[in-house]
N, C-alpha and C positions, 0 to 999 in steps of 0.2 A: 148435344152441342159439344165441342170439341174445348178441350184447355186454353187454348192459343186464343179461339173465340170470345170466351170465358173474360180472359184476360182482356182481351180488348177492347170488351163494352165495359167493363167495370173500372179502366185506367183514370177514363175521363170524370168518372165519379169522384175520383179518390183523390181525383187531382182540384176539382175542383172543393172538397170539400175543404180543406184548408183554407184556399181562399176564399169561402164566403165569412167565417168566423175568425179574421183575421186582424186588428185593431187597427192596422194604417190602412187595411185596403181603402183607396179612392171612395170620396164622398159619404164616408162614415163620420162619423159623429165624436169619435176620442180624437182626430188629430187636431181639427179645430178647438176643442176643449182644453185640448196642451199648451196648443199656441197662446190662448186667453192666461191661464195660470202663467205660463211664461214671462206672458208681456205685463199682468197685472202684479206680478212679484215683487218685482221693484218698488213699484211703488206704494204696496200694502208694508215694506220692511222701511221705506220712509213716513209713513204715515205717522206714526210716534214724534218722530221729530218736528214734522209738522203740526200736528197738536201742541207739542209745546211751546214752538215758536208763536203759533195763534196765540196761546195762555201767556207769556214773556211780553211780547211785544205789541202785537197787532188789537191785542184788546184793551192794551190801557192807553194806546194812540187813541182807541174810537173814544171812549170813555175821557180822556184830555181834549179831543174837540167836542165834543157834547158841554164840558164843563167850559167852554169856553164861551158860549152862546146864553150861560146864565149868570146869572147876579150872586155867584157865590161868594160867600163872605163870613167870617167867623160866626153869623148869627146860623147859615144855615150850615153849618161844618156837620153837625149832629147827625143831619141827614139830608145829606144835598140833593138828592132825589125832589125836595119841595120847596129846592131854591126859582124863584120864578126868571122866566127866560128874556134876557137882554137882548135879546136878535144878536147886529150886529155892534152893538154901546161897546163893550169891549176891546173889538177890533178899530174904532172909531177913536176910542180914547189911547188906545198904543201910537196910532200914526199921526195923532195930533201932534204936530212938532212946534207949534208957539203953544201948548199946554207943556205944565212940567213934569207929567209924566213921558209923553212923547218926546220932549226935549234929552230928558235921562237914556229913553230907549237909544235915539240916536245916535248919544254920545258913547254909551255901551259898545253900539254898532258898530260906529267908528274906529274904535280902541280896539272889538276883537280882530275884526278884518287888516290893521294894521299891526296885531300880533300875532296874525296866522302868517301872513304874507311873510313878515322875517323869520318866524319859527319855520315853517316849509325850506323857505331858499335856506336856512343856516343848515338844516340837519341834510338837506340834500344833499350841499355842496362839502361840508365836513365828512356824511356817510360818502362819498364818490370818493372825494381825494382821499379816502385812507382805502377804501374798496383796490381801490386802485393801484395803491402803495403796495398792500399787500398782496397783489397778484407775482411781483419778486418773491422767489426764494432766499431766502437769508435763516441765522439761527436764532431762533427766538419767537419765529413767527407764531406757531400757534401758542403760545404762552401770553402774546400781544393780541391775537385774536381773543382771546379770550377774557382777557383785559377789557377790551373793546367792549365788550360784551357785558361785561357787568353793569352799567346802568340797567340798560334795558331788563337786565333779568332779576334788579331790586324789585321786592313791596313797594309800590310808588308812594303808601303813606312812610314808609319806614324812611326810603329817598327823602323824602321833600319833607318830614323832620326834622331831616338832617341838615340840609339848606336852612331851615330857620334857626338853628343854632349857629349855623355858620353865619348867616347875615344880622346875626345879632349887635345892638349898636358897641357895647362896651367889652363885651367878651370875644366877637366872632374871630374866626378865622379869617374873613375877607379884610373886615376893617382890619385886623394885625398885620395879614401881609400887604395890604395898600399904601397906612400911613404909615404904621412901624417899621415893619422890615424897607419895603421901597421909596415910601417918603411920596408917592404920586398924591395924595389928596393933603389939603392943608388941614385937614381934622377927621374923623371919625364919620363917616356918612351913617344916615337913615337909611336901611335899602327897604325894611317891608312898610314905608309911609312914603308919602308927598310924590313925587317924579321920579325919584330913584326904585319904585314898586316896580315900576316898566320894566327895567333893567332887571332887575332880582327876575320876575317873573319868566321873561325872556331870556335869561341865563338858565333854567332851572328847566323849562320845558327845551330850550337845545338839548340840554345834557341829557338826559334822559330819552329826547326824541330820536339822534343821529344815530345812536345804533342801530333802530331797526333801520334807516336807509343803508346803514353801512351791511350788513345782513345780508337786505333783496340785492342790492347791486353786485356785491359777492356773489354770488349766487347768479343772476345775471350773464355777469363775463366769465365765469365757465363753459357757456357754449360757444364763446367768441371763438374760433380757430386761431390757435400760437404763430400758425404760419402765416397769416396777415400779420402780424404782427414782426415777423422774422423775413418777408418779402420787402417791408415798409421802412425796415433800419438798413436792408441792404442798399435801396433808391436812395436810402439819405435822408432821412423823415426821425427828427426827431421825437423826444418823448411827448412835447405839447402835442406838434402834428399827429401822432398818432392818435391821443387821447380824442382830439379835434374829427380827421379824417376817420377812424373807425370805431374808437368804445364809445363815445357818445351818439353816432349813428347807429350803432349793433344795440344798444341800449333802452333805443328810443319807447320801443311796445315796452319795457320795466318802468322806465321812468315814468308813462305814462299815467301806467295803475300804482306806481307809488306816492308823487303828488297826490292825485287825488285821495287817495286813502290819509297820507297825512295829510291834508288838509281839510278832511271827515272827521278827524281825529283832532286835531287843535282846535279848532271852532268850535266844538264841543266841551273841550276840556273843561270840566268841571273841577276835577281831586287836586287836582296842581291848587289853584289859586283860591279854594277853600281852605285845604289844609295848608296854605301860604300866608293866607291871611285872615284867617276866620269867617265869619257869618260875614261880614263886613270889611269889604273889600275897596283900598284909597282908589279915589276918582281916577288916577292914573292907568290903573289896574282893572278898572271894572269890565270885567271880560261877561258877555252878553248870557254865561250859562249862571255866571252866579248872580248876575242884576236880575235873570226870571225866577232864580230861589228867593233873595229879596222880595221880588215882587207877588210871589205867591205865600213865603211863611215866614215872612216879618212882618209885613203891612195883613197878611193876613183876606190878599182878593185874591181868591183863585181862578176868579174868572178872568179878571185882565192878566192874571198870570198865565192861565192857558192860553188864551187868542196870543201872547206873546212866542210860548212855543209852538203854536200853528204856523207862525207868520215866521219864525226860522224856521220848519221844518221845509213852509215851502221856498223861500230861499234857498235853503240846502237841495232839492231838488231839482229849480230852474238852474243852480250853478252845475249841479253835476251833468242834466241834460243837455245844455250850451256846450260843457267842457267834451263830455262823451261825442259828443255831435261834431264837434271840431278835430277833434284826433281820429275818430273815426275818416271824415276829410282825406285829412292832412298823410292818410294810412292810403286812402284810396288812388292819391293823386301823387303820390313819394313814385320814382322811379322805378 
């Protein structure tokens, strides 16, 4: 057999033999095995976090409706595991509203949702108009940014401390500069008792809330284009009309997720009006997170004190699903 021959029976050998021991070749078994590792990676390096989120949150939810459905009570504190089960007596005595614990819930009820509603509009409308201000360049500005900023980035116990020395009746700073210095009240107010708690409380959660609005909004109109802005003063458009005709339109998907966030966030609040007014918060003030700490470990029922955070969690749920559902809407059908 000649060379040339040689050679050209044995090419197709040689050539082939690479490709059969080849790891991607077609319908082998490592590329699918990659793909798997691949796509399961992510979600093996999230796993951690999801375990603790389960152990944080999602287990002392299950373990608070559980406790809500029994007769727990300082007798069975010990070991509530043999506290015997109320069905639904619990959730039955929360929305009794001619009993006086239903009566109390209601009025809780009432009190928070009419100090979310003005905490939200205050901090929004305060975070926008300074968002806003500061989008001029002038000298001073980020020394003012950052000013700004300081609430939001206090200890909220250390903050709201500090509010209680200020709103103290005989030494504060508020009463010295209301009646002393400007003479606006005819004496010394209460602010952390009676009707004036409203006020203090609703002072204290603005001050501390606007900056984050002032923040996202900043933030926000960064991607607004300057040249709308610089098209808009050529036609003649004022600074309202502009704010009108295009930052509160360009705004709108921020705005969206920032009410609701604060207003996840106030309804909630607990630290403010604990550390404002102790275990024992004036009627004014009873904001519906510290009437279920009352109700759970002062009176000492944990069971009517759970069915009472059941019944806001699903509150907070049907508002956020209504809300989400409506700007979702309102996104689909906008021009």
């Amino acid at each position: 057999m000649s060379p040339d021959t040689t050679m050209t029976a044995t090419a197709p050998a040689a050539q082939a033999a690479p490709r059969k021991n080849t790891p991607g070749a077609a319908g082998g078994p490592r590329p699918r095995t990659g793909r798997i590792r691949r796509i399961g990676l992510p979600y093996l390096l999230l796993l951690p976090a999801l375990l603790l989120e389960l152990l944080v949150h999602l287990v002392p939810m299950v373990i608070g409706i559980v406790m809500s459905f029994k007769e727990l009570t300082q007798f069975h504190i010990r070991d509530w595991g043999t506290a015997p089960w109320a069905g639904l007596d619990n959730y039955a005595v929360s929305v009794d509203f001619d009993a006086p614990v239903g009566r109390a819930l209601l009025h809780s009820f009432g009190v928070t949702l009419a100090f979310t509603l003005l905490s939200v509009g205050l901090c929004w409308l305060i975070g926008t108009a300074a968002a806003v201000f500061m989008q001029d360049t002038f000298r001073g500005r980020g020394l003012l940014r950052a000013l700004f900023l300081v609430p939001y980035a206090l200890p909220v116990y250390a903050a709201v401390i500090t509010w209680v020395f200020m709103f103290q009746h005989d030494n504060g700073l508020v009463n010295h500069v209301l009646h002393d210095q400007l003479g606006i009240t005819d004496k010394p107010s209460f602010w952390l008792i009676g009707d004036n708690s409203f006020i203090a409380l609703l002072t204290v959660s603005v001050w501390k809330g606007w900056p984050f609005a002032f923040l996202i909004v900043m933030a926000g109109l960064q991607n607004i284009p300057r040249e709308l802005y610089e098209a808009a003063a050529l036609d003649g458009a004022g600074m309202l009309q502009q704010v009108r005709r295009i930052t509160l339109p360009s705004l709108r998907p921020v705005n969206q997720v920032l009410v609701l966030v604060l207003f996840l966030w106030t309804f909630n609040d607990f630290n403010t009006p604990y550390v404002l007014f102790g275990r024992t918060a004036p009627e004014a003030a009873d904001l519906i997170s510290v009437h279920i700490y009352q109700a759970s470990f002062v009176t000492w029922n944990f069971g009517t004190g759970s069915a009472m955070s059941v019944l806001l969690l699903l509150f907070l749920l049907v508002v956020t699903g209504v809300y989400l559902a409506l700007t979702s809407r309102g996104r689909r059908t906008a021009p």
